[in-house]
VOPAGU-2260 file (C-alpha; in pm, 1 decimal, decimal comma):
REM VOPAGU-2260
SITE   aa  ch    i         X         Y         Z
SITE  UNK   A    0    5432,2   10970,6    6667,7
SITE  UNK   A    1    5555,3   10629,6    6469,1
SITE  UNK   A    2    5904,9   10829,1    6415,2
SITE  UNK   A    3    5953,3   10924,4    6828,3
SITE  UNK   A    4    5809,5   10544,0    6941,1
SITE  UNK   A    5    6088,3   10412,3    6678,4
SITE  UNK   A    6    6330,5   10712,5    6823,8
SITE  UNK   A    7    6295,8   10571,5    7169,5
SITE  UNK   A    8    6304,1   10208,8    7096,1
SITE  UNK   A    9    6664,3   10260,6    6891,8
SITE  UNK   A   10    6806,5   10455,3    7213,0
SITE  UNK   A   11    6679,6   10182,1    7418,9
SITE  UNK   A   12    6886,3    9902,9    7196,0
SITE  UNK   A   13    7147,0   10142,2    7186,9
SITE  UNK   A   14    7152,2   10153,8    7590,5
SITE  UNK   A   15    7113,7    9779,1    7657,8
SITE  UNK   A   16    7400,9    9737,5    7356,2
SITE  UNK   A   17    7656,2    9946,4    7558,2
SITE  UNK   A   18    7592,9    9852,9    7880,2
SITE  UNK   A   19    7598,5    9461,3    7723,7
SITE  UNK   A   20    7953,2    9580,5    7545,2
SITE  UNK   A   21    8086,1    9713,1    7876,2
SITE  UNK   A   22    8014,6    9457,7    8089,2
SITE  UNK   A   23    8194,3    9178,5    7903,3
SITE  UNK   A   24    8445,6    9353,3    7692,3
SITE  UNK   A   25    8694,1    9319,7    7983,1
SITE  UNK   A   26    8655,5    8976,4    8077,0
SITE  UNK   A   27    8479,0    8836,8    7743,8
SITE  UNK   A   28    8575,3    9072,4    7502,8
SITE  UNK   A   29    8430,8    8804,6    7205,4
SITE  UNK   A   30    8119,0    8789,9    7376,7
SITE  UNK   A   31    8116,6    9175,7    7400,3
SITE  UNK   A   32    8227,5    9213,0    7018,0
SITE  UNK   A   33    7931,3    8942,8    6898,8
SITE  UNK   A   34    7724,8    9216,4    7069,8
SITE  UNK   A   35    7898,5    9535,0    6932,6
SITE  UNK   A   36    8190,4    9470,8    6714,8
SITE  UNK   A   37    8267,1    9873,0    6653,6
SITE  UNK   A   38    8221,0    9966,6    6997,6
SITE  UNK   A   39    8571,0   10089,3    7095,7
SITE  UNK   A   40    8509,3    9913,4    7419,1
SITE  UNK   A   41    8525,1    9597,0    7222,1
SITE  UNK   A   42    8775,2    9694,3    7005,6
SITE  UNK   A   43    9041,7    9791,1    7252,8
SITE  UNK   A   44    8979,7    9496,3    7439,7
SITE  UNK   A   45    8956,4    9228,7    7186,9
SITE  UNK   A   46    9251,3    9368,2    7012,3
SITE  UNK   A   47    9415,1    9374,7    7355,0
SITE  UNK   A   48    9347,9    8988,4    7408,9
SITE  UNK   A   49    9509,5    8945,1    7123,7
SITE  UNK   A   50    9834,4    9069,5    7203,0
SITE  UNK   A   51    9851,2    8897,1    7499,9
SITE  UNK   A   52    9794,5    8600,7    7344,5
SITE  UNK   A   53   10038,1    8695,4    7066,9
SITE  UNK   A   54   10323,3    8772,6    7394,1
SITE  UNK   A   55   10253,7    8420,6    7546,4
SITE  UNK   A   56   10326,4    8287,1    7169,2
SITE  UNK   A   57   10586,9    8504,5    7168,6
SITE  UNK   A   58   10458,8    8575,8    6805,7
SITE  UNK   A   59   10402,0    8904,2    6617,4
SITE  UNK   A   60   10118,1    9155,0    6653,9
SITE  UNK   A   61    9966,2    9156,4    6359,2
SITE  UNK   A   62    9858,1    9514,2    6135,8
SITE  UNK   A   63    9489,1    9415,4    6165,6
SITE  UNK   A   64    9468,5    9445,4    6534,2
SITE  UNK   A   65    9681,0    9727,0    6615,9
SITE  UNK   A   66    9409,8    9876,3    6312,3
SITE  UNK   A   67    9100,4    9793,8    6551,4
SITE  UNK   A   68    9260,1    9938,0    6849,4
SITE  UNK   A   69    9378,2   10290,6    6625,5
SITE  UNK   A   70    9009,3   10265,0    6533,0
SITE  UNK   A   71    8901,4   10243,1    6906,6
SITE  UNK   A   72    9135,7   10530,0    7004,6
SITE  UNK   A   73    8976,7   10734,4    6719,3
SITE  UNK   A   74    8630,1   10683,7    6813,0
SITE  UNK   A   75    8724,9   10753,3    7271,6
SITE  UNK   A   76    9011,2   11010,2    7205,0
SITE  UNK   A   77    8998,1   11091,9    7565,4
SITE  UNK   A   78    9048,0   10789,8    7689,0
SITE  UNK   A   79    9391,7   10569,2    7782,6
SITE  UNK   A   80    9368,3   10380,1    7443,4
SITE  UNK   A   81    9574,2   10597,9    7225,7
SITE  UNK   A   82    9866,1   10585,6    7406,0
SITE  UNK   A   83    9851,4   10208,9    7477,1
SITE  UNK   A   84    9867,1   10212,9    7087,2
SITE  UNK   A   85   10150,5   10396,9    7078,7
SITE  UNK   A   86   10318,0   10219,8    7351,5
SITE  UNK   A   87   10275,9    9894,4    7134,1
SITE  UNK   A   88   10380,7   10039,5    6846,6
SITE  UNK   A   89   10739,2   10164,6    7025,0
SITE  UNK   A   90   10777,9    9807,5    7108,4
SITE  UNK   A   91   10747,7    9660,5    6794,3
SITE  UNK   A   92   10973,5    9945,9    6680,6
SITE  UNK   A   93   11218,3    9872,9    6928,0
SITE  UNK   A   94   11187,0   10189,3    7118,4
SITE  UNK   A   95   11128,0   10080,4    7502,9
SITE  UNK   A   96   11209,1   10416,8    7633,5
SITE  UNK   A   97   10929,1   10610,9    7430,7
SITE  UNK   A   98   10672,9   10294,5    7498,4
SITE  UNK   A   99   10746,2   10357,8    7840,0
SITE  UNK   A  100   10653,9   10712,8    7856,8
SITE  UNK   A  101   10328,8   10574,3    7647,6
SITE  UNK   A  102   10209,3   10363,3    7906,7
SITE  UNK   A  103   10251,3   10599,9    8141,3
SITE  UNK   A  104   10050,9   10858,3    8037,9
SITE  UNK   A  105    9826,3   10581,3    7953,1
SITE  UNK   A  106    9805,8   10516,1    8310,7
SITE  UNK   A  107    9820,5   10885,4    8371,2
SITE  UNK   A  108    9464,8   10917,2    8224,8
SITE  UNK   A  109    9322,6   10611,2    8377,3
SITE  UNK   A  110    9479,9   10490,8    8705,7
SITE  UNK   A  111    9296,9   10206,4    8710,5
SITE  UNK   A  112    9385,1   10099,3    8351,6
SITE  UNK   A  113    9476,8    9727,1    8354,1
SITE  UNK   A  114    9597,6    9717,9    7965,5
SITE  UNK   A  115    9867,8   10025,2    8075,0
SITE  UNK   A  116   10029,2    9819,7    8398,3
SITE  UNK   A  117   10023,7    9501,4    8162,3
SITE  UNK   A  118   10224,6    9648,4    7946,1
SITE  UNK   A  119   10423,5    9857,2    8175,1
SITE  UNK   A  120   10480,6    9531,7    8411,6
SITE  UNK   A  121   10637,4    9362,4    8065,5
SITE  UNK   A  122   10831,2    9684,1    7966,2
SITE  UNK   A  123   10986,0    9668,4    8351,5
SITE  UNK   A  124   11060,7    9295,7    8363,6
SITE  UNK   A  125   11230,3    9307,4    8028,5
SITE  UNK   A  126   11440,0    9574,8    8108,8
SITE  UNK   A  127   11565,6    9396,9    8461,8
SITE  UNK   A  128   11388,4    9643,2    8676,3
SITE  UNK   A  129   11206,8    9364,6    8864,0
SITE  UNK   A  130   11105,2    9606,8    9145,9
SITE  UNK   A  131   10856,7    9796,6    8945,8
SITE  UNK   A  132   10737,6    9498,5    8744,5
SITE  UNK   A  133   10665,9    9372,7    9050,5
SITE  UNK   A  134   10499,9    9642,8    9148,1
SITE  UNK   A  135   10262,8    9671,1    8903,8
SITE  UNK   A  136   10208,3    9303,2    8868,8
SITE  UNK   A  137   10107,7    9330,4    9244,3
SITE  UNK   A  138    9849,2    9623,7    9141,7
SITE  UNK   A  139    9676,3    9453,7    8883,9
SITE  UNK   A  140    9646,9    9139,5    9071,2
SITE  UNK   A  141    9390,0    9371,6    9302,9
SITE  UNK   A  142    9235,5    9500,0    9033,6
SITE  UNK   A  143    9152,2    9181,7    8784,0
SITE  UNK   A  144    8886,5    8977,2    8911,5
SITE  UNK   A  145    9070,8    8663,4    9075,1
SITE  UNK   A  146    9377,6    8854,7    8964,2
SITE  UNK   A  147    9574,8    8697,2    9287,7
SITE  UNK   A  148    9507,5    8355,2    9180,4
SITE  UNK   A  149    9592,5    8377,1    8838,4
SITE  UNK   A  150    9877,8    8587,5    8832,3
SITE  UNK   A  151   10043,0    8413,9    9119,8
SITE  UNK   A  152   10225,0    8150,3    8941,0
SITE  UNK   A  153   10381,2    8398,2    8714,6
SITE  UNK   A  154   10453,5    8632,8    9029,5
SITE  UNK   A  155   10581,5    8276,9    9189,4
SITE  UNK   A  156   10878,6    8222,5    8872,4
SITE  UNK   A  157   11059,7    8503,4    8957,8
SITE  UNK   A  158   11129,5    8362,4    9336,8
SITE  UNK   A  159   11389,4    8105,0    9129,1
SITE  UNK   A  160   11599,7    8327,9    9023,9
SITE  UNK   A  161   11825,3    8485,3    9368,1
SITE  UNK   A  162   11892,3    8821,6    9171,6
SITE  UNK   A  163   11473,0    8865,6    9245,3
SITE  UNK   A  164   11426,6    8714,2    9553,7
SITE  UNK   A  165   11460,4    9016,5    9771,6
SITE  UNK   A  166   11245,0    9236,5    9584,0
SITE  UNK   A  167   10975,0    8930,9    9572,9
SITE  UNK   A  168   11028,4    8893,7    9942,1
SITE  UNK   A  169   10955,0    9314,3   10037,5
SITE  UNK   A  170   10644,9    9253,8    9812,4
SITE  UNK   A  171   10499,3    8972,1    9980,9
SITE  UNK   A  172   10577,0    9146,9   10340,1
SITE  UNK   A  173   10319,8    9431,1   10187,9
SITE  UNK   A  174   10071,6    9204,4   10067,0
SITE  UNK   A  175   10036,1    8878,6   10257,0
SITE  UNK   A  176    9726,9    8719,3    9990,4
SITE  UNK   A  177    9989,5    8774,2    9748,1
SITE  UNK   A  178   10235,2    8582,9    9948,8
SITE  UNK   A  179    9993,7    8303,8    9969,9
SITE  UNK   A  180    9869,4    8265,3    9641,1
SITE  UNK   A  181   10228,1    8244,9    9482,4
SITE  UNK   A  182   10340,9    8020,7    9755,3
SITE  UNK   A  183   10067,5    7781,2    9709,6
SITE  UNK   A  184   10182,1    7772,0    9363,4
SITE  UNK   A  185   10538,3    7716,8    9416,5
SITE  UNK   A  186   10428,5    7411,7    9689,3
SITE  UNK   A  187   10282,4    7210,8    9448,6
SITE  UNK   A  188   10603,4    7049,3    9304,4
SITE  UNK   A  189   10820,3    6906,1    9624,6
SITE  UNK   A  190   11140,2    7053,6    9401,5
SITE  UNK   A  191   11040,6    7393,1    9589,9
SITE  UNK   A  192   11021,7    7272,8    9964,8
SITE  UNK   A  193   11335,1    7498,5   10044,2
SITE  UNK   A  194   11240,9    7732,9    9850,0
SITE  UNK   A  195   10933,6    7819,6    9971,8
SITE  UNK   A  196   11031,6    7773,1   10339,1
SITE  UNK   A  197   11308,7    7990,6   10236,4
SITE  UNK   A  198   11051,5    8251,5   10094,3
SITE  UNK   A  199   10780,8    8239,1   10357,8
SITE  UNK   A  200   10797,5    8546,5   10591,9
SITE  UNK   A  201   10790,9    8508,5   10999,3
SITE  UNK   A  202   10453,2    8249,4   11081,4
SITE  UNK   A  203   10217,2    8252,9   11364,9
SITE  UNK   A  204    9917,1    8024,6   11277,4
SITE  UNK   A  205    9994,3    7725,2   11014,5
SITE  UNK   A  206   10031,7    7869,1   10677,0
SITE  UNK   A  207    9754,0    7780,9   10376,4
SITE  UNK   A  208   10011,9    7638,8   10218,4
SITE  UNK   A  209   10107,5    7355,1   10389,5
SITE  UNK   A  210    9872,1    7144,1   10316,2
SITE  UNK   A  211    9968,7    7173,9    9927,1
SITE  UNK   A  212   10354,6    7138,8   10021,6
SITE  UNK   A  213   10306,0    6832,9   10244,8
SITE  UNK   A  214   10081,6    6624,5    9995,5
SITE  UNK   A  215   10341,1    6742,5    9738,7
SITE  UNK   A  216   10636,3    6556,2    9917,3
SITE  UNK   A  217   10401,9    6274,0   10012,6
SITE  UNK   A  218   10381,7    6240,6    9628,9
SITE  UNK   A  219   10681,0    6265,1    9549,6
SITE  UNK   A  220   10781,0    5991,3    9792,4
SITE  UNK   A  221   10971,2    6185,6   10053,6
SITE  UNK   A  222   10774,8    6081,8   10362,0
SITE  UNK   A  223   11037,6    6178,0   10602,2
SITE  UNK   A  224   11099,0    6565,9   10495,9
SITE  UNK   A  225   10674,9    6522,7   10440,2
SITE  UNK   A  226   10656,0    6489,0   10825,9
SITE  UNK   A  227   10967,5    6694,2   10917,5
SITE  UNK   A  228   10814,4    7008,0   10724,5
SITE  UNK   A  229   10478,0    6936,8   10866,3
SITE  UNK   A  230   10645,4    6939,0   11224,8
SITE  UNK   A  231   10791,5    7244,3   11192,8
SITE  UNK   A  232   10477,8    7501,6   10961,0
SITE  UNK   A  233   10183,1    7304,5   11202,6
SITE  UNK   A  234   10467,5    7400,5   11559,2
SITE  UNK   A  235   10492,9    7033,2   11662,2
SITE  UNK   A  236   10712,8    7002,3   11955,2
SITE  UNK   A  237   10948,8    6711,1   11842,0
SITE  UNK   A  238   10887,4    6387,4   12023,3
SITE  UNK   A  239   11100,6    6096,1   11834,4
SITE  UNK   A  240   10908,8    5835,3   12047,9
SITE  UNK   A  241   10596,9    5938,3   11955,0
SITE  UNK   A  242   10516,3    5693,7   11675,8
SITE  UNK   A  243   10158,3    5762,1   11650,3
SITE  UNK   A  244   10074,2    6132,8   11698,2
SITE  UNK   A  245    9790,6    6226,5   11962,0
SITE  UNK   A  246    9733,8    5844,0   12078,8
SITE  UNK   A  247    9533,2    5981,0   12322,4
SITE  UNK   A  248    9268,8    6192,6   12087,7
SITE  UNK   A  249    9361,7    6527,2   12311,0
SITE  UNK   A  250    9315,5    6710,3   11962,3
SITE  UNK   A  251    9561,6    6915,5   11765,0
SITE  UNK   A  252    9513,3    7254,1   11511,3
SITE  UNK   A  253    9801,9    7028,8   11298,9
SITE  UNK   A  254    9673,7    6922,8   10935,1
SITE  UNK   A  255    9682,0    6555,6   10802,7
SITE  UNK   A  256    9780,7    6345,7   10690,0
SITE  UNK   A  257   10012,7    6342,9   10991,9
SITE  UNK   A  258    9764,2    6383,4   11208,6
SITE  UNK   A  259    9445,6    6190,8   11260,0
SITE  UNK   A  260    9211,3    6250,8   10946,4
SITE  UNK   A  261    8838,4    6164,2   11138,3
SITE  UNK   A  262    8541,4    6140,2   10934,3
SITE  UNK   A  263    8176,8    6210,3   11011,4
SITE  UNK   A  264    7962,0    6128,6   10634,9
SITE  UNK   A  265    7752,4    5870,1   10562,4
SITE  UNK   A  266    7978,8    5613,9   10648,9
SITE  UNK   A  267    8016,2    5662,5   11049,2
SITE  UNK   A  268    8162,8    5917,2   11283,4
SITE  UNK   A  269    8459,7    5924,3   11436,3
SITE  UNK   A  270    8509,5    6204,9   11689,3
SITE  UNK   A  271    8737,1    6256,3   11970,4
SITE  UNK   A  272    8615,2    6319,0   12375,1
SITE  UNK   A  273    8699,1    6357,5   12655,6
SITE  UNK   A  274    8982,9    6087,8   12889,0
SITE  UNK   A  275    9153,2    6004,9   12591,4
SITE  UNK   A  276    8874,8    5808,7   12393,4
SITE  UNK   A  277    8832,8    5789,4   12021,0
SITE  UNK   A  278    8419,8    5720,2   11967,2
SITE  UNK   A  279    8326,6    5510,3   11673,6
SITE  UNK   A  280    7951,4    5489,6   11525,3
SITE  UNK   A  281    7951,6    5263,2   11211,3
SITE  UNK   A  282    7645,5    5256,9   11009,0
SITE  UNK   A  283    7752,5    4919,9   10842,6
SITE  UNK   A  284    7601,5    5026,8   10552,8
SITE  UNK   A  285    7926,1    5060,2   10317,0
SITE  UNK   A  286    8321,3    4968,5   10310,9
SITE  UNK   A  287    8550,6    5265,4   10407,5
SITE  UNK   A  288    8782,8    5447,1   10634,1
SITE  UNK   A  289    8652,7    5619,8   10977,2
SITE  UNK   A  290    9045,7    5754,3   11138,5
SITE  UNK   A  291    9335,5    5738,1   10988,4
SITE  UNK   A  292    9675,1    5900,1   10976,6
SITE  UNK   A  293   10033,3    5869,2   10814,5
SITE  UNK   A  294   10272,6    5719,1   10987,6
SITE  UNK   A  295   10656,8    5701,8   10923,4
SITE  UNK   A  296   10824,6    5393,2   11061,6
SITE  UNK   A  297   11163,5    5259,0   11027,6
SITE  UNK   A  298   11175,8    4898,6   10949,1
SITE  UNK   A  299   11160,2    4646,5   11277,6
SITE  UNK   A  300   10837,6    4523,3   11478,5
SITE  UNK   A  301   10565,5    4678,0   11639,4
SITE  UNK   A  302   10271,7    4623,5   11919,4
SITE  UNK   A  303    9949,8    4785,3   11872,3
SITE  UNK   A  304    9734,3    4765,1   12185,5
SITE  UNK   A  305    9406,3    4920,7   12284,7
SITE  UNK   A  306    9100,6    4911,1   12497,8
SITE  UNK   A  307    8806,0    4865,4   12318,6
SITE  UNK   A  308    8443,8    4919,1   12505,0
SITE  UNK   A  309    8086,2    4933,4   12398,9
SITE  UNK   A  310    7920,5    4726,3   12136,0
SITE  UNK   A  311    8157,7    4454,2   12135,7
SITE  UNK   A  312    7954,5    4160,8   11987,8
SITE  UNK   A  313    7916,4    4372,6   11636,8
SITE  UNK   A  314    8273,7    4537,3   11654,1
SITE  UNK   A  315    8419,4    4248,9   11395,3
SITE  UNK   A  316    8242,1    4473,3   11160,0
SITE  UNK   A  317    8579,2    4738,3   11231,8
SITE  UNK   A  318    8960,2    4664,2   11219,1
SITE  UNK   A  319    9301,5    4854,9   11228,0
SITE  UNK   A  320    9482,1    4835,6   10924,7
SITE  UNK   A  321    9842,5    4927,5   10801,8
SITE  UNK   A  322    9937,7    4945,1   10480,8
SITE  UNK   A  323   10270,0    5065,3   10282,1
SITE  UNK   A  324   10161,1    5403,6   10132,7
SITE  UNK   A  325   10197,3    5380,2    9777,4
SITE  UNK   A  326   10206,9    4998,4    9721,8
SITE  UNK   A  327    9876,8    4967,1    9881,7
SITE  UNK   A  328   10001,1    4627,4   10052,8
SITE  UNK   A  329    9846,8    4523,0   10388,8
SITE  UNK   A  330   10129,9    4431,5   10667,4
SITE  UNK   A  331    9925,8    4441,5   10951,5
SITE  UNK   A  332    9482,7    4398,6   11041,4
SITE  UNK   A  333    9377,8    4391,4   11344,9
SITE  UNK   A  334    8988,0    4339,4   11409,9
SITE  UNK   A  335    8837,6    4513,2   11720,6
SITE  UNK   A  336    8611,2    4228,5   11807,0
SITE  UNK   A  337    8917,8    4083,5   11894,6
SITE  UNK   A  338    9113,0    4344,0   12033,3
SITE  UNK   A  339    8769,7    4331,8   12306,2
SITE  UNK   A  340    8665,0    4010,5   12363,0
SITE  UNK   A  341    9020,0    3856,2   12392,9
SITE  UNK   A  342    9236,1    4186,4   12508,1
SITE  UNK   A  343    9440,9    4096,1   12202,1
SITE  UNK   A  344    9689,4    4331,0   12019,4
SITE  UNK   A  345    9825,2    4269,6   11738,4
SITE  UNK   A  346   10187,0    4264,1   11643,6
SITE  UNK   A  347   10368,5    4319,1   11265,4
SITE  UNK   A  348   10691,7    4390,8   11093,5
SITE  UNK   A  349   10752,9    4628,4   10914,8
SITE  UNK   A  350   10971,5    4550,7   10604,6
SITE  UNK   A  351   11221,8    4698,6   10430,5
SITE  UNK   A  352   11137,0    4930,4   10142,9
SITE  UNK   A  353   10831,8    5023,3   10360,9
SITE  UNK   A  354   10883,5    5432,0   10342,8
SITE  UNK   A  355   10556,6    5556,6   10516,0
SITE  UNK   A  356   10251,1    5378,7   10614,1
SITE  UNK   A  357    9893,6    5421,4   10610,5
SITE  UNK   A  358    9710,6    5365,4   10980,0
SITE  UNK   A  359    9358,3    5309,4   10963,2
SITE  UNK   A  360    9013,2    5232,2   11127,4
SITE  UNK   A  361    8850,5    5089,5   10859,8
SITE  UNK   A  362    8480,3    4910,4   10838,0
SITE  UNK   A  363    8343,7    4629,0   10647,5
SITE  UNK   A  364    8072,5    4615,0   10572,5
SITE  UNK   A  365    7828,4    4260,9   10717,7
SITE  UNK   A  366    7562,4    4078,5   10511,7
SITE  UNK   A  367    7359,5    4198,6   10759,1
SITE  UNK   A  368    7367,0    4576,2   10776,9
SITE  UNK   A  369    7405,7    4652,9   11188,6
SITE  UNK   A  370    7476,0    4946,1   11349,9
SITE  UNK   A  371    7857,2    4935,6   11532,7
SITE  UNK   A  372    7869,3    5211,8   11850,6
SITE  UNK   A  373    8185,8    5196,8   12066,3
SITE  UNK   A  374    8518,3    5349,3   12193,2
SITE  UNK   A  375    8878,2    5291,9   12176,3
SITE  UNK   A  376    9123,0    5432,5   12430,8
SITE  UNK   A  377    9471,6    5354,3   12524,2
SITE  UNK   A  378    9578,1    5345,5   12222,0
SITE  UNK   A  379    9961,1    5273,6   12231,5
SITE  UNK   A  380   10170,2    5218,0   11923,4
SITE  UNK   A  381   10563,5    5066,6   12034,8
SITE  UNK   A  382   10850,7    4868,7   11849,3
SITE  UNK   A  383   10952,6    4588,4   12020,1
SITE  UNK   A  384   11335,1    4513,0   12083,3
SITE  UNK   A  385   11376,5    4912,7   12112,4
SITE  UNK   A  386   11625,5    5083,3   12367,4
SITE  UNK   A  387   11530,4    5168,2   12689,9
């Protein structure tokens, strides 16, 4: 009776021991070797870790792993492992033709064996046959958990070189997350604007992307290709005059920062309605920013003017601000008590050196806290001494 109760309780730790190995051998394969070092599941994929990690070095496998995935192969001879093993070794001895047909029959026995398109993805790329690297770089990023996000920026180097751009192109045509993800990575340095634009396929709604690629040239300074790019992904019909985009709060699918950035927190709300109006509840609780948007002005003088209506006698509390993006100096304020009480608009120069500015509603906060409810409409932005 003792011998069956201890019988049972040893298959049980055996059970919970596998099931423990294989479900973190893939994605922890440490964690799944603390649990069962000699499980082949943790051997094969530890040792496997390894030689990634070895690759990215661009070091040498060393005897002792290739040993613990042999062992692995020993112990699961009817699995992919052996001829992963093999296929390694033909690499190390030079021989990518035989560790070819390795990782195919590797892949042969387990189609959904991410170790075997690794290493067939590396075999391709190294020999110049980008198309079926590709390929399988493509497969794998389905079948690794967040695969698409983390291989993208290794999918996205290849769109540099114009030998690979075609092949990258028919892939992202067949899988359009793909296309995204490696975009996205490509947008974040401005250095790839063309490139990217170059790469994108035929676009209906504003891509993800944009968003990344605009902030990127924002960053990097270039206000004017920021706003011409942003024109042309969000389908902005081009109006040169219009120096402040949707004066008249009729709404717009276009991203910021070109367009207006309204916030509803703890701060206030700022929300567009109907006729043209921007409405404007300020808690008056805390300093910050209710509307704003980047503009791109040439150097000369501008008019701001506005109609202001509501709760005028507590609407010193908000003012219009511009400021030179990236110097963070003020060139123009403009409070709305006295944009309402006096009908006053404000009028500023822009200097030279002044790339791109920030336009904002901003409020401050009073000793007092009180409550600020009103609307702005008409909002015109002009330069003064313009043609016609």
């Amino acid at each position: 009776m003792i011998l069956a109760v201890a019988a049972t309780l040893l298959a049980a730790v055996v059970v919970v021991r596998n099931a423990a190995v294989l479900q973190f051998a893939e994605s922890e394969p440490k964690r799944a070797a603390a649990v069962w070092a000699a499980h082949p599941s943790s051997e094969v994929w530890l040792g496997l870790t390894e030689i990634g990690l070895t690759a990215r070095k661009r070091g040498s496998v060393s005897a002792a792993t290739l040993s613990r995935i042999r062992d692995a192969a020993v112990k699961s001879p009817l699995s992919p492992e052996p001829y992963l093993v093999r296929g390694v070794e033909a690499q190390l001895a030079n021989d990518p033709e035989q560790a070819r047909r390795a990782f195919l029959a590797a892949k042969l026995r387990d189609g959904r064996s991410i170790p075997a398109r690794y290493f067939l993805a590396e075999l391709y790329f190294r020999k110049g046959d980008v198309s079926h690297g590709l390929r399988e770089i493509a497969l794998l990023a389905r079948m690794v958990p967040s695969g698409t996000a983390s291989l993208a920026p290794y999918i996205a180097t290849y769109a540099k070189n114009p030998r690979t751009r075609p092949e990258l192109q028919a892939l992202f045509r067949s899988d359009p997350m793909l296309e995204n993800a490696a975009l996205t990575a490509l947008a974040t340095d401005a250095a790839n604007t063309d490139l990217v634009l170059d790469l994108a396929g035929p676009r209906g709604a504003t891509p993800a992307w944009t968003t990344t690629l605009i902030d990127s040239l924002v960053r990097a300074g270039q206000y004017g290709k920021a706003r011409a790019v942003w024109a042309k992904l969000a389908h902005v019909p081009g109006n040169p005059d219009a120096l402040l985009f949707d004066a008249q709060f009729q709404g717009s699918p276009a991203p910021g920062p070109f367009n207006w950035t309204l916030v509803s927190s703890t701060l206030g709300l700022a929300e567009r309605q109907p006729g043209g109006r921007l409405h404007v509840l300020y808690y008056g609780q805390d300093d910050g920013v209710l509307a704003s948007q980047l503009l791109v002005l040439p150097a000369g003088r501008y008019r701001l003017a506005m109609r202001v209506a509501g709760d005028i006698n507590h609407a010193g509390a908000l003012r219009w601000t511009v400021t030179c993006q990236g110097s963070n100096s003020v060139i123009a304020s403009l409070p709305l008590g006295d944009a309402a009480r006096l009908g006053k608009g404000l009028t500023f120069d822009v200097p030279a050196g002044c790339a791109a500015q920030s336009f904002a509603l901003t409020g401050h906060a009073p000793e007092i806290v009180q409550q600020t409810d009103l609307t702005i409409s008409g909002l015109q932005l002009t330069r003064e001494g313009a043609d016609g």
